[in-house]
C-alpha positions in Angstrom: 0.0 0.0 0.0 1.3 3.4 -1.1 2.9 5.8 1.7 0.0 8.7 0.7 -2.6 6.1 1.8 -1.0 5.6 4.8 -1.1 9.2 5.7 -4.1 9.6 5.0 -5.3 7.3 6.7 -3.9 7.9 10.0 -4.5 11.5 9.6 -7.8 10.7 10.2 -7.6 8.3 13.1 -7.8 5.0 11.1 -5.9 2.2 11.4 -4.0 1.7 7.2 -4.7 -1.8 5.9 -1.8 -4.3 5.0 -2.6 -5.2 1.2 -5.0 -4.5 -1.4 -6.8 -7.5 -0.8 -7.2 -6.5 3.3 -8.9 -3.6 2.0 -10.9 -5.0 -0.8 -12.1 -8.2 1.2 -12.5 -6.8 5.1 -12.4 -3.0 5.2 -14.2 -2.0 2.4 -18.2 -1.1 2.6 -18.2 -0.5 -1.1 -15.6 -1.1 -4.0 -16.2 0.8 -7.2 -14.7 -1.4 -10.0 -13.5 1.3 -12.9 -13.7 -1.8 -15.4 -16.3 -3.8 -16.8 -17.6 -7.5 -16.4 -16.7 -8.0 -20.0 -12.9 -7.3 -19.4 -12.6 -8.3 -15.9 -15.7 -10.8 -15.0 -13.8 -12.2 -12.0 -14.2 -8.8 -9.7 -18.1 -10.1 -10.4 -16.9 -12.2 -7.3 -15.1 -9.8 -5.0 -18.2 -9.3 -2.4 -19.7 -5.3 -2.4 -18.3 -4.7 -5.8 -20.0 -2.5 -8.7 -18.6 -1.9 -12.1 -19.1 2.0 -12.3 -16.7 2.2 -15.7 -14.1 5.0 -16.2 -13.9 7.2 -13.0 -14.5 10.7 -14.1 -11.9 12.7 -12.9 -10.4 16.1 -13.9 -6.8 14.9 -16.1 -9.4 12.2 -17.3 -12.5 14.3 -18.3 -13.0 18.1 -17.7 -9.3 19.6 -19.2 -9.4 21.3 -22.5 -8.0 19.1 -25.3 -5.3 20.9 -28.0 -6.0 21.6 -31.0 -4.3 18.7 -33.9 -0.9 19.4 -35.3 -1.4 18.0 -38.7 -4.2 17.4 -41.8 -7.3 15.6 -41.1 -6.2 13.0 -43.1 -3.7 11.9 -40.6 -4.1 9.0 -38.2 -4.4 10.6 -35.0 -1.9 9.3 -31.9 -2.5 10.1 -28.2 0.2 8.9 -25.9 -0.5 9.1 -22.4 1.9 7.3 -20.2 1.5 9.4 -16.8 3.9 11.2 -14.7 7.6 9.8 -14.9 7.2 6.8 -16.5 9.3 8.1 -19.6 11.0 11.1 -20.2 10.2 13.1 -22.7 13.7 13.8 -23.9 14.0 9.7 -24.7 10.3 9.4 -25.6 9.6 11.8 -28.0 12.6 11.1 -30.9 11.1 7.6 -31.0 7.4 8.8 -31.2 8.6 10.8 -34.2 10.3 7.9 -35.9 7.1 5.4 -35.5 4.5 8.5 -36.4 6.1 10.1 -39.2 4.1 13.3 -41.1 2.0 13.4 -42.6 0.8 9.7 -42.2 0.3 11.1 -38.6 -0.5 13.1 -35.6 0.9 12.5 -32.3 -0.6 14.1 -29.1 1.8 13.5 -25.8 0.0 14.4 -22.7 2.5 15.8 -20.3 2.3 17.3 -16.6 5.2 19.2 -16.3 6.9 19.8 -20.1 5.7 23.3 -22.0 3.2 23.0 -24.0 4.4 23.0 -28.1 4.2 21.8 -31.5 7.6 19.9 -33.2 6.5 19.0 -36.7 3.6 16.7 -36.1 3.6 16.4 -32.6 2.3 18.2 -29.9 2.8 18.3 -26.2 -0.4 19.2 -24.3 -0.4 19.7 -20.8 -3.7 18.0 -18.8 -5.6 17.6 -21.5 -8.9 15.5 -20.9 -8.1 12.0 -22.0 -12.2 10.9 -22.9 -12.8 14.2 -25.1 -9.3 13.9 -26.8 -10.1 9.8 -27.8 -13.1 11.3 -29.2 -10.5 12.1 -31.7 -7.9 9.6 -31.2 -7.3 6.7 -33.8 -4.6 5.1 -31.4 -3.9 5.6 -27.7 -0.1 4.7 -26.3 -0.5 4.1 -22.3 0.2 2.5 -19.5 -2.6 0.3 -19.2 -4.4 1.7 -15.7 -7.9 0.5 -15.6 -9.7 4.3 -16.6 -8.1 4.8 -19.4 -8.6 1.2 -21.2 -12.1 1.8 -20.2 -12.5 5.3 -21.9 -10.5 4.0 -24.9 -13.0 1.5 -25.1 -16.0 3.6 -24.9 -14.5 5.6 -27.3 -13.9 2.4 -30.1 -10.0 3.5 -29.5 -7.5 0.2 -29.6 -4.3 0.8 -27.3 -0.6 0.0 -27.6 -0.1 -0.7 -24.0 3.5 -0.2 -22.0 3.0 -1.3 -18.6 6.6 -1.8 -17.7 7.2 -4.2 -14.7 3.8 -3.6 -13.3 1.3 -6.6 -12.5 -1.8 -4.9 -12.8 -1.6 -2.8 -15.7 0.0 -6.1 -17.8 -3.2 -7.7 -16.8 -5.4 -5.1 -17.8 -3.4 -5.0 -21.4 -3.7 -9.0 -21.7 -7.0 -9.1 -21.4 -7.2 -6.7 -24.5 -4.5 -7.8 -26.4 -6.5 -11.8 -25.8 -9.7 -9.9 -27.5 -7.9 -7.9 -30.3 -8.2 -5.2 -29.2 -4.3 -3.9 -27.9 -0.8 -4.9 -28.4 1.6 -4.7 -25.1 5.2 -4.3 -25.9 8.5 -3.8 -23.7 9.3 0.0 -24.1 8.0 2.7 -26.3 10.8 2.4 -28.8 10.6 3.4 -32.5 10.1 -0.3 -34.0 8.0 -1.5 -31.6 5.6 0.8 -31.8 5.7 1.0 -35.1 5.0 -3.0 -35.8 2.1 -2.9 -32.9 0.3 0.2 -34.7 0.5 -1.8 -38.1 -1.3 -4.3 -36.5 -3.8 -2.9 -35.0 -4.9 -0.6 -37.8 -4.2 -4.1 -40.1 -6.8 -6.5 -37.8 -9.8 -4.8 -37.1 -9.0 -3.7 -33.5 -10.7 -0.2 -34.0 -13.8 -2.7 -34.1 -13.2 -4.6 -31.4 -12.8 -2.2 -29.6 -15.8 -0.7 -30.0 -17.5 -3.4 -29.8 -16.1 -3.9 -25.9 -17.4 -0.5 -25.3 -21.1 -1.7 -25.4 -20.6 -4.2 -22.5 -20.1 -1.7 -19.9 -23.3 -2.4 -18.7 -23.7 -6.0 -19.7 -24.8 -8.3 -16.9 -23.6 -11.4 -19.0 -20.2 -10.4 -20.4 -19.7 -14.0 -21.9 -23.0 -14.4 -23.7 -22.1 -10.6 -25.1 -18.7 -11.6 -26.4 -20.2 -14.5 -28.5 -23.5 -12.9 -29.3 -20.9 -9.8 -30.9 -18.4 -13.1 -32.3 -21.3 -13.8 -34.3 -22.5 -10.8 -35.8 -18.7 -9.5 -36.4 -18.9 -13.3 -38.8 -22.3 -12.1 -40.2 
């Protein structure tokens, strides 16, 4: 458990819990699930648990979005990895050597770099992630569970980076199982490159979409072959 929680938590006189699953299993009264029975069904077990989809928070939702470096024509590219996990002085000459103009756009979202536009790229400082996937072809993330969900609502297929952590990975696998993502290593220039290729090549756009109508579904399995089917059709 993070050191925040910690402090937070005895800031206000209560005792921290040991793990995740102390907290999910004994402590918790309620535990909003920011995920979806048809991408995680198991958490249907995990007692006082609702699927509530994408939280709607401010970085995620209510930001302004930039306006697009390039042509319309473009495929568009939103890469949101979060705070530190790359740095933009390694990330970006290998997002401009995958996403070359005028083929297409890249947007980075970045906390602390100046906002600007380098050819076809532009760095955009808290932008809100669901309004700019209304415009995204591609998303480039980590893999936390609020952004798969609003690239999914949004019909947007990811190339996920989750690094060494478990739970991201997961989240990605579970895509990547349906079509839907590709998980590499590290965000370098051929890698990126070869997973774009094959998710604009495969129909991921699609499948995408089509996990973005189960939010709600109260049998994710008979959705998933009920949308098999028609995708055959």
């Amino acid at each position: 458990m993070g050191r925040h929680y910690a402090d937070l938590c005895r800031a206000h006189g209560v005792e921290p819990a040991s793990s995740v699953e102390s907290l999910l299993h004994e402590r918790a009264a309620l535990n909003l699930a920011p995920t979806s029975p048809a991408i995680e069904p198991l958490l249907a077990a995990v007692p006082r648990t609702r699927y509530v989809g994408p939280l709607l928070f401010s970085p995620l939702e209510l930001a302004p979005t930039p306006a697009p470096a390039s042509p319309e024509a473009a495929k568009r590219v939103l890469v949101y990895l979060g705070v530190g996990t790359f740095s933009e002085a390694d990330l970006l000459p290998e997002l401009a050597q995958a996403f070359p103009a005028p083929e297409y756009t890249v947007t980075v979202a970045t906390r602390y770099g100046n906002p600007c536009t380098t050819g076809n790229i532009t760095m955009a400082r808290e932008m809100g992630m669901t309004r700019a996937l209304q415009e995204t072809d591609l998303l480039v993330a980590r893999g936390g569970q609020n952004g798969l969900m609003a690239a999914l609502l949004a019909g947007v297929p990811v190339i996920g980076v989750p690094g060494e952590h478990v739970e991201p990975r997961f989240n990605l696998s579970v895509l990547e199982v349906h079509g839907a993502a590709r998980i590499i290593d590290s965000p370098r220039a051929g890698a990126l490159k070869e997973a774009a290729q094959h998710l604009f090549t495969t129909g991921a756009a699609h499948r995408a979409r089509l996990l973005g109508r189960f939010t709600d579904c109260t049998d994710p399995i008979q959705a998933l072959q009920d949308s098999a089917r028609r995708s055959h059709q």
